[in-house]
C-alpha positions in Angstrom: 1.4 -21.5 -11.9 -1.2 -22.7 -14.6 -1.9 -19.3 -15.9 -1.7 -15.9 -14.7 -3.6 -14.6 -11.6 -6.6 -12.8 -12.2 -7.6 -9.5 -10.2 -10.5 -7.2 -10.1 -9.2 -3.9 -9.8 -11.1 -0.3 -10.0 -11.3 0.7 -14.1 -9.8 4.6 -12.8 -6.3 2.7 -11.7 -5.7 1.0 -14.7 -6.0 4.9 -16.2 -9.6 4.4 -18.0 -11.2 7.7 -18.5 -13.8 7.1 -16.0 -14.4 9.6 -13.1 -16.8 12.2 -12.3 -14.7 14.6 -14.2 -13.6 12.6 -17.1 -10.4 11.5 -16.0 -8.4 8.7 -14.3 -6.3 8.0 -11.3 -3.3 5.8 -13.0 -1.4 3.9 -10.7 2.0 3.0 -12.3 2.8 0.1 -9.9 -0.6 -1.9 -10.6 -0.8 -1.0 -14.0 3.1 -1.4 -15.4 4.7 -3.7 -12.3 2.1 -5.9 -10.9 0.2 -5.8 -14.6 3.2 -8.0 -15.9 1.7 -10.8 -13.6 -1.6 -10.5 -13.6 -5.1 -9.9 -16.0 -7.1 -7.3 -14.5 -11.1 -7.3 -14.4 -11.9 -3.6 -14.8 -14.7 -2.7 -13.4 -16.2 0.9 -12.8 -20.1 0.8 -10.7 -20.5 4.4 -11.5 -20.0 3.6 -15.4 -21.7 0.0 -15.2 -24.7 1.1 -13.1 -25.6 4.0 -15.7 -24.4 7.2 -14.0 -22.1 8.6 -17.4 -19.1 10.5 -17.9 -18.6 12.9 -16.8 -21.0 13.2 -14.1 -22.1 14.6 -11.0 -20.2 13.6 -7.6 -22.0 11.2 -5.1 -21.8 10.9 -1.6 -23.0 8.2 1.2 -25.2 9.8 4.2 -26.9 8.7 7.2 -26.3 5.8 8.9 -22.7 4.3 8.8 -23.5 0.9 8.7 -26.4 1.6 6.0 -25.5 4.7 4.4 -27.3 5.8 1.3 -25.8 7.1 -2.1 -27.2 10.4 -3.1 -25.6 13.0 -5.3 -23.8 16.0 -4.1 -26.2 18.9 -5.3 -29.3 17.6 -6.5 -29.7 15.3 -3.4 -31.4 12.4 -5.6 -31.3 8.9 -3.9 -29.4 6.4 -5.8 -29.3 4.0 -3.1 -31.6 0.9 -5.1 -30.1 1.4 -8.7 -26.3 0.8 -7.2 -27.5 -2.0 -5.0 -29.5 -3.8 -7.4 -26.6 -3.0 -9.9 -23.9 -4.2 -7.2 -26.2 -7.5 -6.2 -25.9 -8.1 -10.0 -22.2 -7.9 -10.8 -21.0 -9.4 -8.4 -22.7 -12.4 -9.8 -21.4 -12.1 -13.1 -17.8 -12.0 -10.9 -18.2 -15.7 -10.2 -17.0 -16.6 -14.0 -13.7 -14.7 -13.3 -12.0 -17.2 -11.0 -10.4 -13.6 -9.3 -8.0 -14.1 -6.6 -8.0 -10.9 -5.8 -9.8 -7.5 -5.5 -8.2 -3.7 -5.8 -10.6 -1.2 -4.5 -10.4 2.7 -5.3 -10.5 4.5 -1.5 -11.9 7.2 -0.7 -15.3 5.8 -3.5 -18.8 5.7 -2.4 -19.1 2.9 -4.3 -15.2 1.5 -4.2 -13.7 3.0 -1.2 -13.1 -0.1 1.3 -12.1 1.6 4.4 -12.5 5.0 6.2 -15.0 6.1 3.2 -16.5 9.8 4.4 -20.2 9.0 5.6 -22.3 12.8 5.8 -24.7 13.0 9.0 -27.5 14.9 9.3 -25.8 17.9 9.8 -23.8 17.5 6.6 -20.5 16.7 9.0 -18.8 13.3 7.5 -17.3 10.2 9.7 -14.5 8.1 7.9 -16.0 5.0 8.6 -17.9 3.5 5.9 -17.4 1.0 3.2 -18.3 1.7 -0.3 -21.5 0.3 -1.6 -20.2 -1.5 -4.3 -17.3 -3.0 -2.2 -19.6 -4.0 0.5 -21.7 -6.2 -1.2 -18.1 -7.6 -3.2 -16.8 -8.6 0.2 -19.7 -10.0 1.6 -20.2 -12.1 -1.5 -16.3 -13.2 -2.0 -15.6 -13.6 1.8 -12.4 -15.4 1.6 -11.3 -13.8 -2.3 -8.3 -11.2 -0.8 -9.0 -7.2 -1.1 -6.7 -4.0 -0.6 -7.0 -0.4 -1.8 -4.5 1.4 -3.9 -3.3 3.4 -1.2 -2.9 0.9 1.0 -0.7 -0.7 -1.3 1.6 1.9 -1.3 2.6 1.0 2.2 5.3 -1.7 1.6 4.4 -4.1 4.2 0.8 -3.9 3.2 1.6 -4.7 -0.1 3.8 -7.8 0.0 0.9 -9.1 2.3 -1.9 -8.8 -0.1 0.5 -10.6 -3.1 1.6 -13.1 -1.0 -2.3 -13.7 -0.6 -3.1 -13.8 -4.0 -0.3 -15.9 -5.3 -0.9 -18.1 -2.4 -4.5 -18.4 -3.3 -3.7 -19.0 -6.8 -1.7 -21.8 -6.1 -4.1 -23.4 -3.9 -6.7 -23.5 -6.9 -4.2 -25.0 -9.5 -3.2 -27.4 -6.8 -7.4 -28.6 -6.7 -7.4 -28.2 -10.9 -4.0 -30.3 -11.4 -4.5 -32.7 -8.4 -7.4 -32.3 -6.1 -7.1 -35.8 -4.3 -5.4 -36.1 -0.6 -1.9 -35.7 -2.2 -2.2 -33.2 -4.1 -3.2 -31.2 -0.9 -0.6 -32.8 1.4 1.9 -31.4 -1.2 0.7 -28.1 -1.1 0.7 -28.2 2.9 4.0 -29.0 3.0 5.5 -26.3 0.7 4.1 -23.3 1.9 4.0 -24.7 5.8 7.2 -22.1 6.0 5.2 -19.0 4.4 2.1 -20.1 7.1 4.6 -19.8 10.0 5.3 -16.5 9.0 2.2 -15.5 9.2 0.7 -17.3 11.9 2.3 -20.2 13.3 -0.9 -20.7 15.2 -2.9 -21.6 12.0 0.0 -23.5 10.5 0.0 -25.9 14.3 -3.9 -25.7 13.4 -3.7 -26.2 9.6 -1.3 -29.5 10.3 -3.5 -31.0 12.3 -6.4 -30.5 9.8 -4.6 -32.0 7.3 -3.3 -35.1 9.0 -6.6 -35.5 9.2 -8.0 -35.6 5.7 -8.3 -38.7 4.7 -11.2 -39.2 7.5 -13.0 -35.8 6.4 -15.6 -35.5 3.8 -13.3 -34.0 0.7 -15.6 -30.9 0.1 -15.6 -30.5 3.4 -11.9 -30.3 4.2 -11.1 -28.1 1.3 -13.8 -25.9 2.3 -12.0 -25.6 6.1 -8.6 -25.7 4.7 -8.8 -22.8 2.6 -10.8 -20.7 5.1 -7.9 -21.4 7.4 -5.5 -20.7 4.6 -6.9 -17.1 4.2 -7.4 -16.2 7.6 -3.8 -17.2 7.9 -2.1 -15.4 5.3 -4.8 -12.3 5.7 -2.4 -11.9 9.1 1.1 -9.7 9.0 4.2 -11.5 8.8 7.0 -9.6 11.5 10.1 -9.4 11.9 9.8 -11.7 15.5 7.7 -14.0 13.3 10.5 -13.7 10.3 13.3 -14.8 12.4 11.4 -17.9 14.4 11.2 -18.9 10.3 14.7 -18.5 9.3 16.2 -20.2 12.6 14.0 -22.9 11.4 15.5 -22.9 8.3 19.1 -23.0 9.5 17.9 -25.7 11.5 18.2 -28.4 8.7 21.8 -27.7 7.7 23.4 -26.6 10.6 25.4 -30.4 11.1 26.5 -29.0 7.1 27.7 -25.3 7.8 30.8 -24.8 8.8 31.4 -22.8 12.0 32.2 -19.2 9.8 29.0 -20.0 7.8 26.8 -20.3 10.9 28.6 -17.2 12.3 28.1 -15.2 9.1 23.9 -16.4 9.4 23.4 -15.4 12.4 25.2 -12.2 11.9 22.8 -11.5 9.4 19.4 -12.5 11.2 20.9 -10.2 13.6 21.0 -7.0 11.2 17.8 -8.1 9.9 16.3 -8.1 13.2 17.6 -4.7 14.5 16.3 -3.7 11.3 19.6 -3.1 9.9 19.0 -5.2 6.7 16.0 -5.9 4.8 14.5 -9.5 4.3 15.8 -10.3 1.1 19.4 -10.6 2.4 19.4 -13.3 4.9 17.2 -15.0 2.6 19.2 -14.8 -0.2 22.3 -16.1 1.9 20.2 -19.1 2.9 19.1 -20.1 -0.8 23.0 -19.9 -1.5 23.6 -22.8 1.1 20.0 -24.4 0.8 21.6 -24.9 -3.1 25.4 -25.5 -1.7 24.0 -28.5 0.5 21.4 -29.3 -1.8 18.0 -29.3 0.8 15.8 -30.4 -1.6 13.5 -29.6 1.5 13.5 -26.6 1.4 14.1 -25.9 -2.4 10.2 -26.6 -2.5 9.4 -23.8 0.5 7.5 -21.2 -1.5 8.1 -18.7 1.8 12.2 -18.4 -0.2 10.3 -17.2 -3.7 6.8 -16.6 -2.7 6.3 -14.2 -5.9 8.5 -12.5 -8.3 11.7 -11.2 -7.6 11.4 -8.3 -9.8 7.9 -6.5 -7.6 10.8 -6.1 -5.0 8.9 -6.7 -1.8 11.4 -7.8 0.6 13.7 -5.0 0.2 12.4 -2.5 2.5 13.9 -2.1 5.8 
């Protein structure tokens, strides 16, 4: 990559003295794991749109869809100074070239998902979206977003960093070489990591591309990357794993002797009986894509889509 990825994350998960109470909710992975490869853009609305440390708790009430932001005990409305704070930022955001977002949950402002909404009778639904992340996904619809917690769940984690890195190296691709080939040779490396998320959008995202040359440029990159997101926004699964890695052994089968198939298969097997975790047949096949020299598939970012060390394909 050019440089490293940039993320927005919430300023409390990076262990800035932030909160309502003064203090911070550290998360070790973001800040001391993934923190090695990316630059975080703190950001706290609370802070930013004036409300001090400490200071009283907020809350969203009424309606789900357009809840407002009042505090806890005094009840005073701070719907329009978030907003009109939020409409503002997210502005300023544009500079940032983020390809990324980490959201704090439960937030009135941050929280994503499932954020408690009060009704009328002070009884809460978990089904809002924080003000301050609402208007963030609305203006950034295809820039990937997560919550901490959610990232806690393995699966859910190695999906949001395969988006980000993906969608970094999609914008160094247009920065380095931004002409039909360029794009053509980013197609064709990650067409294995698009499989394994949809193969649907990598039939769809072929097609597109043989088509390029005949598109208005602005046009296809703006189509391409919305499929690119949509695509890799989906879950890879084991089913969806193993259709990849038979694809894989595909190319040097003629090569492998009869024990090495055999010992492949084996594997893909335990893999998908959920005996073994990801990294192992994968590992196995980098040994004989390097053996029999598939320069191929040397270039497939779906083998080393981000760095070994975050460990994401070793749960089972």
């Amino acid at each position: 990559m050019e440089d490293r990825i940039k993320l927005g994350v919430s300023a409390c998960l990076l262990g800035e003295n932030v909160r309502y109470n003064g203090g911070h909710k550290l998360d070790h992975f973001l800040r001391d794991t993934l923190g090695q490869y990316v630059d975080y853009v703190p950001v706290c609305p609370e802070v930013e749109a004036g409300f001090g440390v400490p200071r009283e708790t907020m809350q969203l009430v009424g309606d789900v869809d357009a809840p407002r932001l009042v505090k806890t005990k005094s009840r005073t409305d701070h719907t329009d100074q978030m907003r009109q704070w939020a409409q503002k930022r997210v502005k300023e955001l544009e500079k940032e070239d983020l390809c990324g977002y980490i959201f704090k949950k439960d937030s009135p402002s941050s929280g994503l998902m499932r954020v408690k909404v009060y009704n009328e009778k002070g009884m809460p639904e978990k089904k809002g979206v924080g003000l301050f992340a609402r208007e963030f996904v609305d203006h950034f619809p295809l820039i990937p977003v997560e919550e901490e917690g959610r990232l806690h769940d393995p699966k859910l984690r190695e999906n949001f960093i395969e988006q980000i890195f993906t969608l970094k190296r999609w914008r160094d691709t247009l920065l380095k070489n931004p002409g039909t080939g360029g794009m053509v040779d980013f197609h064709s490396r990650n067409k294995l990591l698009l499989m394994a998320h949809s193969p649907e959008y990598a039939r769809s995202m072929g097609k597109l591309m043989a088509g390029a040359a005949k598109m208005d440029q602005d046009a296809f990159r703006g189509e391409y990357e919305a499929q690119l997101i949509a695509a890799m926004r989906l879950k890879t699964t084991t089913k969806k794993h193993i259709n990849v890695l038979q694809h894989i052994m595909g190319y040097f089968k003629k090569q492998l002797s009869a024990d090495e198939k055999q010992e492949l298969l084996e594997t893909f097997d335990r893999f998908r009986a959920g005996h073994l975790p990801l990294l192992v047949p994968i590992t196995l096949l980098n040994h004989y894509i390097r053996k029999y020299d598939q320069k191929y598939l040397k270039q497939q970012t779906y083998l080393n889509p981000h760095p070994i060390e975050l460990k994401l394909r070793t749960y089972v």
